[in-house]
N, C-alpha and C positions, 0 to 999 in steps of 0.2 A: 503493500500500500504506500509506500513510500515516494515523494514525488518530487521527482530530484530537479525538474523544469515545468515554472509556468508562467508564459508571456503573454501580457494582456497590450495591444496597439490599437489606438496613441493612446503613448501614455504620458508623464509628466518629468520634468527635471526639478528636480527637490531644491535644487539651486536657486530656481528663479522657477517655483510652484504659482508663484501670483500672478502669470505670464499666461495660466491654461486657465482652458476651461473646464467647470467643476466638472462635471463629466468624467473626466480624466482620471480623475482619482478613484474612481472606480474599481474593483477588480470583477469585471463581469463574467470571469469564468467562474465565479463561486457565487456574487453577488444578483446575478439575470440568469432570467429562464428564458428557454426558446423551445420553438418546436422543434425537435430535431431530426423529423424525416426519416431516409432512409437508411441513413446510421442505426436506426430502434430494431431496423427489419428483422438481425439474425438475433436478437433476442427472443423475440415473437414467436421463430421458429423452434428456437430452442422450448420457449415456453409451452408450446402445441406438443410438440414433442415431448418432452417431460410430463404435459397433463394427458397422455395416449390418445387426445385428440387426431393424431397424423403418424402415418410411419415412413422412416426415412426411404419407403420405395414408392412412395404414394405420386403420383400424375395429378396436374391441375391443371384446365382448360383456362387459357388466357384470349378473353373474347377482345379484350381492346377496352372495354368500356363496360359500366352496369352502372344499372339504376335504382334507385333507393327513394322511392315516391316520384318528387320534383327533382331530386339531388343526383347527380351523374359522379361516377369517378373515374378513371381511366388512365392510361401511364403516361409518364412526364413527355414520354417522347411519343405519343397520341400512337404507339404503335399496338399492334394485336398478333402474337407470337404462337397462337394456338395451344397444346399440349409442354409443361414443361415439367419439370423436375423440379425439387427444395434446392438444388444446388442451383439450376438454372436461372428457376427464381429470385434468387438474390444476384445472380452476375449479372442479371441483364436488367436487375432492380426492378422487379414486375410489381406494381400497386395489385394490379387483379390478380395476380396469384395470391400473394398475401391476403388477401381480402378472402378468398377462398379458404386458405387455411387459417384463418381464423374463425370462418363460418363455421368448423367445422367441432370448434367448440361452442358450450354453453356461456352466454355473456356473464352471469353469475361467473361462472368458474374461470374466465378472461380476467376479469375484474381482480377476482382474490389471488392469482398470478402476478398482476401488476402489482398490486400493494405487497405483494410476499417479496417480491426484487425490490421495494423500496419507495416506489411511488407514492407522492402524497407525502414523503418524510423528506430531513437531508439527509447526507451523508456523513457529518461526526466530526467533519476534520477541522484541524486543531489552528483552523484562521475566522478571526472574527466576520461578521454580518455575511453570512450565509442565507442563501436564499431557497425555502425550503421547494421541493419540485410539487406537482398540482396537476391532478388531476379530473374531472367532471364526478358528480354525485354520482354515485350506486341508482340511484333511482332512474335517473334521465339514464346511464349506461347502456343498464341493461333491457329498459324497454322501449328507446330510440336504435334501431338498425344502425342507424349512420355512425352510430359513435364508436363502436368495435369497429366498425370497418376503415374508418380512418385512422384509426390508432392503431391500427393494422401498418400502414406505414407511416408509423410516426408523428400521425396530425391529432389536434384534437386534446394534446396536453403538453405539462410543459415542465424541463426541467433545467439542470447549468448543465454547462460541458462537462465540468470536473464527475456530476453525477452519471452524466452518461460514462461518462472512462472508466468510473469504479463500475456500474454493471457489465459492459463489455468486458473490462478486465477478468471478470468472472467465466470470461468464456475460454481469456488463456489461463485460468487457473483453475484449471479442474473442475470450475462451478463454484468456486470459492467468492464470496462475497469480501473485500476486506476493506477497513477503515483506511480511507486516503491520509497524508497527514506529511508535513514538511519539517516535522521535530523528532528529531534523532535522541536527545539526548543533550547534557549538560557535562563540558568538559574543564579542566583547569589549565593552567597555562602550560603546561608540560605535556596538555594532548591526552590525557589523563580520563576518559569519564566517571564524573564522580555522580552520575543522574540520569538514568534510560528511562525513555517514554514508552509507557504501557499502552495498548491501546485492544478494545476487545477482540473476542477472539474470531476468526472468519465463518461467515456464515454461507451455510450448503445452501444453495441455492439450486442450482442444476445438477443434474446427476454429470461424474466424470466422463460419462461415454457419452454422454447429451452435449457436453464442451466441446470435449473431441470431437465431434463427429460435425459442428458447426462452425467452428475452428478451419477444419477442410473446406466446408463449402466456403469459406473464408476465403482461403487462399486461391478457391480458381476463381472469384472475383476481380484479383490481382493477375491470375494467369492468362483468363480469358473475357473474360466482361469489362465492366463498367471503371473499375481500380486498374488498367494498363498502366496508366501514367506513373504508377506509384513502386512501378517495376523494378528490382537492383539486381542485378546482377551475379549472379551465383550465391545468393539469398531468396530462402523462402520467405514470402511477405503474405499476412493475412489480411483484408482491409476490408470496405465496405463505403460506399461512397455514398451523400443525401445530399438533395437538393429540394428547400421544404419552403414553403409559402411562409412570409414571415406575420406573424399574428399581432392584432392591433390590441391595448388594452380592452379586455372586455371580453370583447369577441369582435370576430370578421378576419380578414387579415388586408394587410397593405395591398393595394394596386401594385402588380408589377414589381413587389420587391421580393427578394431570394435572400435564403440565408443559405450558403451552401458551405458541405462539411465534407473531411474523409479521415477515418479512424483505419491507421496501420499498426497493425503486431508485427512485433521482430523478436526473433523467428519466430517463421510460424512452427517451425517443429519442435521449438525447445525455448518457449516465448521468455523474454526475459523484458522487453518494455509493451507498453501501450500508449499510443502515438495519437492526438487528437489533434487537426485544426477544423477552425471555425471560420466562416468567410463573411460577415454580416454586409448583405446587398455590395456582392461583387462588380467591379467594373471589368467589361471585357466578355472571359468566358465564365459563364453562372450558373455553373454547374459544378457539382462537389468534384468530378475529373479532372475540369480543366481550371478550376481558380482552388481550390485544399490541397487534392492529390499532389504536384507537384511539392506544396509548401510541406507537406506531411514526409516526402518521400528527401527530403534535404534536414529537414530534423533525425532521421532513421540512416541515413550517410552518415552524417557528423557521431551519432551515440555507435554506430560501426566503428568510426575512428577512436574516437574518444576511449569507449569501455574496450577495445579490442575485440568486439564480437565474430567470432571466425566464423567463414564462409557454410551454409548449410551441406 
């Protein structure tokens, strides 16, 4: 749980702080919630899987589009791929496959999944004004259609980044749940620790072969889908790329605006980090591919270099 980087842009020089605007002070990786799209997906799936919902050989028919009364949903890239697979599903980031495998559960039992990974709480770690994640009522949930199904890929509620990386994290850790946190301990001048920070202890969350097994479909997102850009080079990379409407106080969400993300493990065989950027209303390309992946995939070089991580 341990979080050895975290960069929030723009930010502020301490030097000459009465230069910025307040804003800036901010730390909105812990401080803001957002939707986070299709970064939430392989959780979903893990979650379907874990409640015997779905088996990892199950087919879902991807028409393009469905309708939910007045309400349409359909995939980012207005495309309809027919017949796919759980792994396929997430490389090509399909909304209506998700939407499917989530149909396939009970919304009650969707619901108690989400709050059992943490939703509706924070995450613990040991930096002031935390911003707890948030959910819609149990009520509206589970007897409104549309609300599973966009939560399905990630719309519909809301958390920090820092909470998404601790639940993802949970998928390169066996299913392990653990407290984020940027305090080691208390040392004396000689290097000395004379005071280690306890923090509780990790919570089971997914089964280890429910990890594992979405962990892979991880990696061929990076091999073959949607996460190419985030590609290295005789390194297995696992990732996951969103591109999510950005939501107005309230409800609704902005005209036209994107928040786009891409979350990479390194390795994926033998993960030892979990890699987040966040792109709030990119200029350019707007899409967690081409404005995150890149920026994700040069944080995951540099901790190659850095920690010496040897080639897969």
């Amino acid at each position: 749980g341990a979080i050895p980087a975290l960069v929030v842009e723009p930010t502020f020089d301490a030097n000459t702080y009465f230069k910025f605007p307040v804003e800036n002070f901010k730390n909105w990786a812990i401080a803001d919630t957002y939707e986070p799209g299709s970064t939430f997906k392989p959780l979903n799936v893990a979650i379907a899987l874990d409640a015997g919902a779905i088996k990892p050989t199950d087919i879902f028919n991807d028409p393009g589009k469905l309708y939910f009364g007045e309400d349409m949903i359909q995939n980012a890239d207005r495309s309809s791929r027919g017949d796919l697979n759980l792994t396929q599903i997430l490389a090509y980031s399909s909304n209506i496959g998700m939407v499917k495998i989530i149909q396939a559960m009970q919304p009650a039992v969707y619901y108690q999944w989400l709050e059992k990974i943490g939703l509706g709480k924070n995450t613990g770690v040991d930096l002031p004004f935390e911003a707890p994640s948030s959910l819609r009522n149990q009520k509206d949930f589970i007897t409104k259609s549309i609300e599973p199904a966009t939560a399905s890929f990630g719309q519909g509620f809301a958390l920090t980044p820092l909470q998404l990386t601790q639940m993802l994290g949970s998928l390169a850790n066996g299913g392990k749940l653990v407290t984020p946190h940027v305090i080691k301990g208390l040392s004396d001048d000689q290097g000395q620790m004379d005071w280690q920070a306890t923090y509780p202890e990790p919570q089971q969350i997914f089964t280890p072969n429910t990890a594992k097994l979405v962990l892979e479909m991880m990696e061929q997102v990076v091999e073959n889908g949607t996460g190419k850009p985030a590609q290295i080079p005789g390194y297995r990379v696992a990732g996951k790329t969103g591109t999510a409407q950005k939501a107005l106080p309230g409800s609704g969400y902005t005209a036209g605006a994107i928040v786009a993300s891409f979350v990479g493990i390194i390795p994926a065989n033998d993960p030892r980090y979990v890699v987040l950027g966040v792109v709030d209303e990119p200029r350019g390309g707007t899409f967690g591919s081409t404005a995150a992946a890149p920026m994700v995939k040069e944080v995951m070089e540099a901790l190659i270099s850095v920690k010496q991580i040897p080639p897969s």
